[in-house]
N, C-alpha and C positions, 0 to 999 in steps of 0.2 A: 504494500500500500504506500502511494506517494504521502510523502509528509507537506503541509499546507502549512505555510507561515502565517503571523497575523494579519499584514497588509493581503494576503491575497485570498484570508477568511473574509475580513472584511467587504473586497471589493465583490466575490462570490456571491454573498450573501443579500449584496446590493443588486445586483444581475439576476437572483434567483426570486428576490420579491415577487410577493404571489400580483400583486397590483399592476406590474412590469408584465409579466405575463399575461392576466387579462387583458392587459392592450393591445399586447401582440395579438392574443388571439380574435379579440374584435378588429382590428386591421385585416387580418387571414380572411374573414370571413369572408369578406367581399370581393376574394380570389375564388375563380375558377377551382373546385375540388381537387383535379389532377395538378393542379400547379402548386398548391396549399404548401406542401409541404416543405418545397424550395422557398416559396415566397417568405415562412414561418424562420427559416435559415438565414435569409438574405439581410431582414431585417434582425436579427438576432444579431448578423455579421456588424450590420451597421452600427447598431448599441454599441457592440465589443471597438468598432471603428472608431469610434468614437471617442470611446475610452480611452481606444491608444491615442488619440488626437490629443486628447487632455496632456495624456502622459509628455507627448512629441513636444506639444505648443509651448507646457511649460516648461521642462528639460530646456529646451531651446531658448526662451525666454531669462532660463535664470543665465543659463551659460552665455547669452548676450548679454544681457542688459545687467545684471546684478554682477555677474562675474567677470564682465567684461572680456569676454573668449569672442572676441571678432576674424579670427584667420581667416583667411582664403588658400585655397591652393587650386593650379589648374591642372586638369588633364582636357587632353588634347584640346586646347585653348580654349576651355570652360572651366567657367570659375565655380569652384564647390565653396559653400562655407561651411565650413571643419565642425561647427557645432548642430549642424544637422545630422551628421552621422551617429554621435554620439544619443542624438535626442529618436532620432527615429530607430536604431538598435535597442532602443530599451521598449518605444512602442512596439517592435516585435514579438521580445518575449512577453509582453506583458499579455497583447493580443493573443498568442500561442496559448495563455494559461487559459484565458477566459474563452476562446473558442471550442479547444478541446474540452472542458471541462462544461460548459451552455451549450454553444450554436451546434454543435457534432458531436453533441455528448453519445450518442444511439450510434455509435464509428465503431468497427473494428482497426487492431493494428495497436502494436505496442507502441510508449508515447515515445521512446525510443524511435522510433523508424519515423514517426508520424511526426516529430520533433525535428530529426533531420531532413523529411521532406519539404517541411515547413520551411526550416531555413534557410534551404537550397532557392524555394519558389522565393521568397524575400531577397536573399539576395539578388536573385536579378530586379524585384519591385525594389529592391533598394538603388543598388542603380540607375534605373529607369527613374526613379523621386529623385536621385542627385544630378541626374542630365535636367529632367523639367524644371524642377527648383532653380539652377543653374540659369535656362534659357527663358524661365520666367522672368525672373530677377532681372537680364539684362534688357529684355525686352521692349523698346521703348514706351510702348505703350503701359505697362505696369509702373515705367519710370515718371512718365507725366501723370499717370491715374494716382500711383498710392507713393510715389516719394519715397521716403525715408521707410514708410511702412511695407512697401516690396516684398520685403522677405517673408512676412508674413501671410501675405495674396498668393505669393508664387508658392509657397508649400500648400496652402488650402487648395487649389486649382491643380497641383501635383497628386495632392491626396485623392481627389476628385477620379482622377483618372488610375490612378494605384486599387483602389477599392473594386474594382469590377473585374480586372487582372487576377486579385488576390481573392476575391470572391470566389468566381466559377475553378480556381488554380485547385483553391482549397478542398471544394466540393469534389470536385471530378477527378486527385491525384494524392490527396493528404489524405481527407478524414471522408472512407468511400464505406459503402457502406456494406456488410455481410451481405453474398448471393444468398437469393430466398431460395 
């Protein structure tokens, strides 16, 4: 049996609320029967997305602003900022706890395997979030619209497009489910 620390009894316990679920499942309702069960996942993903967003925004947020960690570095002439990586690595595993354990709880596969599939599929959504991030950022038009605040546009519009990648990755190669 995996042993569960206090933050991640905590955050479980929040994600498991019966109130949390009634919502879901009055949203579900108004899906097509055949599709319920995906759609019940998708938005379950999203919560957990969410979550991680919290985790990303403010990771990122203290590592900028409070701790003053501004680096840059480029690969092939695009600029990453260094405290993304950090901020969005932790939204991973965090995502990882709360999907397996919520959205795909009913998954066979030790968390082992399904732990390193995970990661594997993140890292390239990792990447893929450090190129958009990146091309958001310089993009003129983020630079006229949000300023100084960019980096914060250009990761929510990164996440945007991360979430459906990492959606259907996880459903159809992570957390699949026992043949009937």
């Amino acid at each position: 049996m995996e042993k569960v620390s206090g933050a991640q009894l905590s955050t479980l316990s929040i994600i498991k609320n019966p109130m949390l679920s009634s919502l879901v499942d009055t949203i579900i309702s108004i899906v097509p029967v055949q599709h319920q069960k995906t759609a019940k996942q998708f938005i379950k993903f999203g919560i957990t997305g969410t979550i991680g967003a919290v985790v990303d925004f403010s990771t990122f947020a203290l590592l900028r602003d409070v701790l003053g960690w501004d680096t840059t570095y480029t690969i092939w002439g695009l600029e990453i900022i260094a405290a993304n990586n950090v901020s969005v690595f932790l939204a991973i595993c965090s995502n990882f706890i709360i999907n397996r354990t919520w959205t795909f709880h009913d998954t066979v596969g030790s968390a082992t395997r399904q732990g390193t599939g995970y990661l594997i599929l993140n890292i390239f959504t990792w990447a893929l979030n450090q190129i958009l991030v990146g091309l958001f950022y310089k993009w003129p038009l983020f630079i006229i619209l949000f300023a100084d605040q960019r980096a914060y546009f250009a990761k929510a519009v990164a996440i945007i497009f991360i979430l459906f990648i990492n959606f259907f990755g996880s459903k159809l190669f992570i957390f699949r489910h026992a043949k009937s």
